[in-house]
MDTraj code that builds the backbone (N, CA, C; nanometers):
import mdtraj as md
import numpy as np

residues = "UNK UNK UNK UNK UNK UNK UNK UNK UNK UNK UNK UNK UNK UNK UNK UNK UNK UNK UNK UNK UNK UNK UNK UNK UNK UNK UNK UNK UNK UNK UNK UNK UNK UNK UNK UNK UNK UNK UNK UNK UNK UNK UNK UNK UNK UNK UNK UNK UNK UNK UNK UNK UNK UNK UNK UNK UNK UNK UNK UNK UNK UNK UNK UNK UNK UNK UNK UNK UNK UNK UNK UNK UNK UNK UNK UNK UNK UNK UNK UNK UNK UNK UNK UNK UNK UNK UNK UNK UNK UNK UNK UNK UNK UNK UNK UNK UNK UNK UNK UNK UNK UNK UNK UNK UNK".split()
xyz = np.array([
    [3.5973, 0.2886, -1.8973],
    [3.5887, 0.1805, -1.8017],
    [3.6056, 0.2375, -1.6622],
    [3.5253, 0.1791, -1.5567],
    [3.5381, 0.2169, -1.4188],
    [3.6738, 0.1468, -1.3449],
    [3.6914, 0.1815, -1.2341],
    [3.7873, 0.1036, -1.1835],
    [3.7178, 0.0369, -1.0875],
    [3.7733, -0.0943, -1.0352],
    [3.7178, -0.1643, -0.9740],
    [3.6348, -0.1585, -0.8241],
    [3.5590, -0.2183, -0.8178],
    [3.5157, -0.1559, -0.6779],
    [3.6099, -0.2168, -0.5579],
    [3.6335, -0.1395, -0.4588],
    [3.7325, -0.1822, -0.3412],
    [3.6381, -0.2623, -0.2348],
    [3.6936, -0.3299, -0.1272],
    [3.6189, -0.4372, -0.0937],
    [3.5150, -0.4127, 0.0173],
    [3.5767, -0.2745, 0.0892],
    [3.4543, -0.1814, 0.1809],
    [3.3354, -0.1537, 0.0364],
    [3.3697, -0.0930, -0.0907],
    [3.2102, -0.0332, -0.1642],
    [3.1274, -0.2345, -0.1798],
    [3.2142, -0.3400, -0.1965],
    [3.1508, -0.4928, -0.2482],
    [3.0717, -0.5073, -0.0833],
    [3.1497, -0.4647, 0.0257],
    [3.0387, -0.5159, 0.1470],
    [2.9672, -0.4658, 0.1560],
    [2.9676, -0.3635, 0.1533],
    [2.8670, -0.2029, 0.1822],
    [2.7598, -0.2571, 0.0675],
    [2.7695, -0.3071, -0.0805],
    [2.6448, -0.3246, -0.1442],
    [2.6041, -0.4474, -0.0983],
    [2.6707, -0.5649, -0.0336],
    [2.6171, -0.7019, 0.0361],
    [2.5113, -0.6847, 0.1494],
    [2.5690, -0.5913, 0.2223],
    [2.4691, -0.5375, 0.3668],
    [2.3359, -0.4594, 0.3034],
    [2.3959, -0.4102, 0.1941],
    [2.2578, -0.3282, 0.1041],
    [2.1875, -0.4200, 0.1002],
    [2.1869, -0.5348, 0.0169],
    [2.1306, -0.6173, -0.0467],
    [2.0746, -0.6781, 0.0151],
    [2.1267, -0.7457, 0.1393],
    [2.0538, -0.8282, 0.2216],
    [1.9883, -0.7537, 0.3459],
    [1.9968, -0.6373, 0.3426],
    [1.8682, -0.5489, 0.3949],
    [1.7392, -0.5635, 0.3164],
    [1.7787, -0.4908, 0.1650],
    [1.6459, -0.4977, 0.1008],
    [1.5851, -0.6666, 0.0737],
    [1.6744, -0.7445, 0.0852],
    [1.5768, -0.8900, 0.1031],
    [1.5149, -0.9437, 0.2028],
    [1.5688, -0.9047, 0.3135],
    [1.5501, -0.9246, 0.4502],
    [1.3639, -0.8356, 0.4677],
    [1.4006, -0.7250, 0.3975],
    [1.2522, -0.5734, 0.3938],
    [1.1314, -0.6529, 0.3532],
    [1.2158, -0.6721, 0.2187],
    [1.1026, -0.7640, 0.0992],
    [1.0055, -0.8602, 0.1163],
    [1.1174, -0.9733, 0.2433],
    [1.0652, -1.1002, 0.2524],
    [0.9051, -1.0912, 0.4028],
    [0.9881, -0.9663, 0.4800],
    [0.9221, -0.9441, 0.6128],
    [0.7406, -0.8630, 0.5319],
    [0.8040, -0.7949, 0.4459],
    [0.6632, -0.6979, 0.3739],
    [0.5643, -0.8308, 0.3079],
    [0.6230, -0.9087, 0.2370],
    [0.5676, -1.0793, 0.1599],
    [0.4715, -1.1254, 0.2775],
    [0.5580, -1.1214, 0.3915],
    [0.5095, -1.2005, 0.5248],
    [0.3967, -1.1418, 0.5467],
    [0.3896, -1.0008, 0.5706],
    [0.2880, -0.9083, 0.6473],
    [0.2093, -0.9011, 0.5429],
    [0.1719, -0.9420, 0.4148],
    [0.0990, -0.9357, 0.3008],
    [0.0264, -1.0206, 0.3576],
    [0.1064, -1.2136, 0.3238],
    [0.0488, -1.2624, 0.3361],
    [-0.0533, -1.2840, 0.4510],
    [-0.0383, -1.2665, 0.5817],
    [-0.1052, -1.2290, 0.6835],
    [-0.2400, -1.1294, 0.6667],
    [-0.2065, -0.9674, 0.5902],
    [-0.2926, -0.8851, 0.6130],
    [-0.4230, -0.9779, 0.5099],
    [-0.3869, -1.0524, 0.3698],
    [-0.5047, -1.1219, 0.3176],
    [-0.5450, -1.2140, 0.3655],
    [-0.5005, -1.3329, 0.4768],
    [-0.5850, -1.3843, 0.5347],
    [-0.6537, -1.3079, 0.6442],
    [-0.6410, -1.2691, 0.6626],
    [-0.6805, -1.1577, 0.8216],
    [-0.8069, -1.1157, 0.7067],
    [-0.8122, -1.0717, 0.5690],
    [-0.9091, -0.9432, 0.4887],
    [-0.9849, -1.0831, 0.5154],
    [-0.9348, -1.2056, 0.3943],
    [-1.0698, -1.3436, 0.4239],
    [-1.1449, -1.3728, 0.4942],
    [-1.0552, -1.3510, 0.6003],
    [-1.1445, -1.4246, 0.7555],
    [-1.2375, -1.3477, 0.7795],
    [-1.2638, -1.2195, 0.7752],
    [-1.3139, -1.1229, 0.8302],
    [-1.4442, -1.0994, 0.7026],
    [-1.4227, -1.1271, 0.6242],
    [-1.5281, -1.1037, 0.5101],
    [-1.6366, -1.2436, 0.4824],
    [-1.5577, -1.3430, 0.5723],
    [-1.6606, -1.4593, 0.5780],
    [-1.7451, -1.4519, 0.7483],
    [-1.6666, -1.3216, 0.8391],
    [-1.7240, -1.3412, 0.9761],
    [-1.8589, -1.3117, 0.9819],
    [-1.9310, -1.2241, 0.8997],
    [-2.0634, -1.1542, 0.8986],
    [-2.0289, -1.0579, 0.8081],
    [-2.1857, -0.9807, 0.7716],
    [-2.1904, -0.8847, 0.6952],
    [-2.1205, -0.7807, 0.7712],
    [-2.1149, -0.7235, 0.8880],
    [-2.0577, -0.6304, 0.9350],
    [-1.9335, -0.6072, 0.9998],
    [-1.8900, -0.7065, 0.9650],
    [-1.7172, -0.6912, 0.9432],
    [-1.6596, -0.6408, 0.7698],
    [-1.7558, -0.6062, 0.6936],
    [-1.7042, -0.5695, 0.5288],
    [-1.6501, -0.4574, 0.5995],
    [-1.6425, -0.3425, 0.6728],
    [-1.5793, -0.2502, 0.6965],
    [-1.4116, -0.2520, 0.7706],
    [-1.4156, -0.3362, 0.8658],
    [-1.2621, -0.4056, 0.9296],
    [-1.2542, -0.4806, 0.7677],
    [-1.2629, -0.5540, 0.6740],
    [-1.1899, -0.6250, 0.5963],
    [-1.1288, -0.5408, 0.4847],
    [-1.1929, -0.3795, 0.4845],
    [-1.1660, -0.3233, 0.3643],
    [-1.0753, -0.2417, 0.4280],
    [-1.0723, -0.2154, 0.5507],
    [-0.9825, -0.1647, 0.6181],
    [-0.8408, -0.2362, 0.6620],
    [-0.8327, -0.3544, 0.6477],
    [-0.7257, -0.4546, 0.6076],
    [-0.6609, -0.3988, 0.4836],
    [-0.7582, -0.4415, 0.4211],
    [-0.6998, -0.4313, 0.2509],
    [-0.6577, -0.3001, 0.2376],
    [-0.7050, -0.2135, 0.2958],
    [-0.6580, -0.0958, 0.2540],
    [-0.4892, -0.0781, 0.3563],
    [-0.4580, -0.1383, 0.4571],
    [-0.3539, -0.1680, 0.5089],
    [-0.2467, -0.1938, 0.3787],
    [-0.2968, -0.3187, 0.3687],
    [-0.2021, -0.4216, 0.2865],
    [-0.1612, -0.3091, 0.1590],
    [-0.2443, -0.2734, 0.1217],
    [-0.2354, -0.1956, -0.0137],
    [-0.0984, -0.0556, 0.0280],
    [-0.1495, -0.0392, 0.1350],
    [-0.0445, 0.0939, 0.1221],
    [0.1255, 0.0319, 0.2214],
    [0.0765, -0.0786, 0.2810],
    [0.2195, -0.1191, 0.2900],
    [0.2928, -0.1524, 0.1787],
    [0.2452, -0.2229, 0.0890],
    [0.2727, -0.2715, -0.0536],
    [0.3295, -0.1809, -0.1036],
    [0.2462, -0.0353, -0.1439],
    [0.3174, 0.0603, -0.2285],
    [0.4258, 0.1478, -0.1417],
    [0.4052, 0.1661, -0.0343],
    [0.5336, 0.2141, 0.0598],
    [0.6530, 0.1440, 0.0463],
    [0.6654, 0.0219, 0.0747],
    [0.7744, -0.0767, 0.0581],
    [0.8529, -0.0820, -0.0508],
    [0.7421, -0.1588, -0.1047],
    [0.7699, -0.2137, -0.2680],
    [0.7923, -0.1628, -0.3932],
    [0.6402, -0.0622, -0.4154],
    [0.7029, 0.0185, -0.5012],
    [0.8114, 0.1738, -0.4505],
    [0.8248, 0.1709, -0.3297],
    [0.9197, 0.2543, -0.3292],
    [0.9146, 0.4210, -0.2980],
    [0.7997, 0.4096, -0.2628],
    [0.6938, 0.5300, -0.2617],
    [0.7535, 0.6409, -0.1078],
    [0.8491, 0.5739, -0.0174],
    [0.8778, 0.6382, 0.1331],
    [0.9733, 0.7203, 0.0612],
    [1.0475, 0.6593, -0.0270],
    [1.2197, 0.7823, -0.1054],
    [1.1650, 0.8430, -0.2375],
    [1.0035, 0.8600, -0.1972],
    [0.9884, 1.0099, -0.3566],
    [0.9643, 1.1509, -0.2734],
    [0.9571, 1.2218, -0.3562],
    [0.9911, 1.3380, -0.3526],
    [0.8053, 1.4153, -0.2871],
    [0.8677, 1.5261, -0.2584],
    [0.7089, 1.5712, -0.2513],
    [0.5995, 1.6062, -0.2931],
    [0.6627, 1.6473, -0.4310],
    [0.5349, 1.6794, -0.5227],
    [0.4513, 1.5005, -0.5324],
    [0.4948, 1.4152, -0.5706],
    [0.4615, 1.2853, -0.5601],
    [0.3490, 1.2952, -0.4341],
    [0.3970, 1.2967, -0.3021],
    [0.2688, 1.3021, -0.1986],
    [0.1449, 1.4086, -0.2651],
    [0.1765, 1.5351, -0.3098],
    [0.0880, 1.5954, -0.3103],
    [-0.0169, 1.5539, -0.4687],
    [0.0282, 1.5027, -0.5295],
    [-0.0393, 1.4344, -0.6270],
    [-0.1524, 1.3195, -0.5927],
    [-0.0440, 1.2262, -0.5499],
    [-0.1544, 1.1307, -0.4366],
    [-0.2329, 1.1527, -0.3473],
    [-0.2484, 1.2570, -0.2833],
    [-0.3493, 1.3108, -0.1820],
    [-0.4656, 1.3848, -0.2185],
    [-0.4009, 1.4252, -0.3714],
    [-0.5026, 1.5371, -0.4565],
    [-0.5742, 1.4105, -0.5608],
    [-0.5307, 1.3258, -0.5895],
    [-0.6326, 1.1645, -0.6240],
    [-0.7197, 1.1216, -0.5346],
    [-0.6351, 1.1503, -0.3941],
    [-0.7272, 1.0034, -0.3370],
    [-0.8566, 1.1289, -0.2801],
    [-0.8193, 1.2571, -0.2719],
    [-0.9249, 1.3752, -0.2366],
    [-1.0372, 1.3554, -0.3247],
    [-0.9962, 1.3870, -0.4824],
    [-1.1110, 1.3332, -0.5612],
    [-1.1602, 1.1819, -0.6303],
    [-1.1048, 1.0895, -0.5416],
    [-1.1568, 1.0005, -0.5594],
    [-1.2710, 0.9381, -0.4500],
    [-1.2360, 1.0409, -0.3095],
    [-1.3180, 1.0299, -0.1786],
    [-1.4485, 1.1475, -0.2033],
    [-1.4127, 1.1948, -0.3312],
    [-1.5324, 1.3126, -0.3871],
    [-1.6384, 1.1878, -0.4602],
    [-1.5705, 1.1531, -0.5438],
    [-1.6745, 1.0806, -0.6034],
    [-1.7197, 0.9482, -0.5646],
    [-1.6822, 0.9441, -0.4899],
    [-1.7780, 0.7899, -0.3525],
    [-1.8862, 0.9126, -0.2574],
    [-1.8522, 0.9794, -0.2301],
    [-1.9495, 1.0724, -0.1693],
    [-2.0577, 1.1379, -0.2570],
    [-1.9995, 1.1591, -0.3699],
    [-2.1216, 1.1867, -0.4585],
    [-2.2369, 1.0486, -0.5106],
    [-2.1485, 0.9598, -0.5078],
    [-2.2244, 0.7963, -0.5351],
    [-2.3459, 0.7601, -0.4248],
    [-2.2354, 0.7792, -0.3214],
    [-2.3513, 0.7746, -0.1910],
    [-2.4654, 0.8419, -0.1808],
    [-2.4415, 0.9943, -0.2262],
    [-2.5821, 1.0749, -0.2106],
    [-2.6209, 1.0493, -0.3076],
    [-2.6245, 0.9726, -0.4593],
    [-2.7327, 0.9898, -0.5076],
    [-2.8035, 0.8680, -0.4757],
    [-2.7765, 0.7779, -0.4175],
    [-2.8271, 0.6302, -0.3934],
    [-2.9579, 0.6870, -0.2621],
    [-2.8917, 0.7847, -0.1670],
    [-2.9837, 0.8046, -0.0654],
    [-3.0846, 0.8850, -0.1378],
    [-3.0750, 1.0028, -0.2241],
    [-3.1464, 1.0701, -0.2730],
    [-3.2155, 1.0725, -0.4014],
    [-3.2748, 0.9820, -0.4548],
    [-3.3036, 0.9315, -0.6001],
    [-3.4219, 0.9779, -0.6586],
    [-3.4232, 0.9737, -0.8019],
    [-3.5558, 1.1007, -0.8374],
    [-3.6621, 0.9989, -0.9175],
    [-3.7543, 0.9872, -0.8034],
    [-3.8545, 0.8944, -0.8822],
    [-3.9890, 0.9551, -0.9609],
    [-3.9834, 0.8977, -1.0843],
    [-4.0114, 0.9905, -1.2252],
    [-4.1569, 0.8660, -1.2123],
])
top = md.Topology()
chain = top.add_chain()
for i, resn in enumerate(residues, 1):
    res = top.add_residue(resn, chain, resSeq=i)
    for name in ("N", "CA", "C"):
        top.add_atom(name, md.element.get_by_symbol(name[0]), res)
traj = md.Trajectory(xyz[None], top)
């Protein structure tokens, strides 16, 4: 059995706590915002699809920064994710050239 917690470690986790709700609720906020902001912009014209995916792509990485927790990992973690999103920016570039370059048989 532990011994009890003293009443500085019970505030110290209260101020914790209502930081990370305070984080949570402000990140909820800026969500909800960055998807109407993606909507609006995807009903303005065809040539706003680039500002709306560029929203979303906002929202998305505030999300996983915040939320899932992604600012307190370690580094191999970044270098994993950078070595995904490298070959995942490989194979949209390969998509693209074959659409421009196509072999008509």
């Amino acid at each position: 059995m532990s011994a009890p917690h003293s009443e500085n470690q019970e505030l110290a986790t209260k101020q914790t706590e209502e930081v990370h709700v305070g984080l949570y609720v402000k990140v909820g906020l800026m969500s909800v915002v960055f998807t109407c902001l993606t909507v609006a912009f995807s009903f303005v014209s065809h040539g706003n699809v680039l500002v709306a995916l560029l929203l979303a792509g906002c929202n998305a990485a505030m999300i996983v920064w915040y939320t899932m927790h992604l600012r307190s990992e370690k580094e191999s973690v970044y270098r994993s994710l950078f070595l995904s999103l490298f070959f995942f920016a490989d194979l949209i570039l390969v998509t693209l050239l074959a659409f421009e370059d196509r072999i008509h048989l």
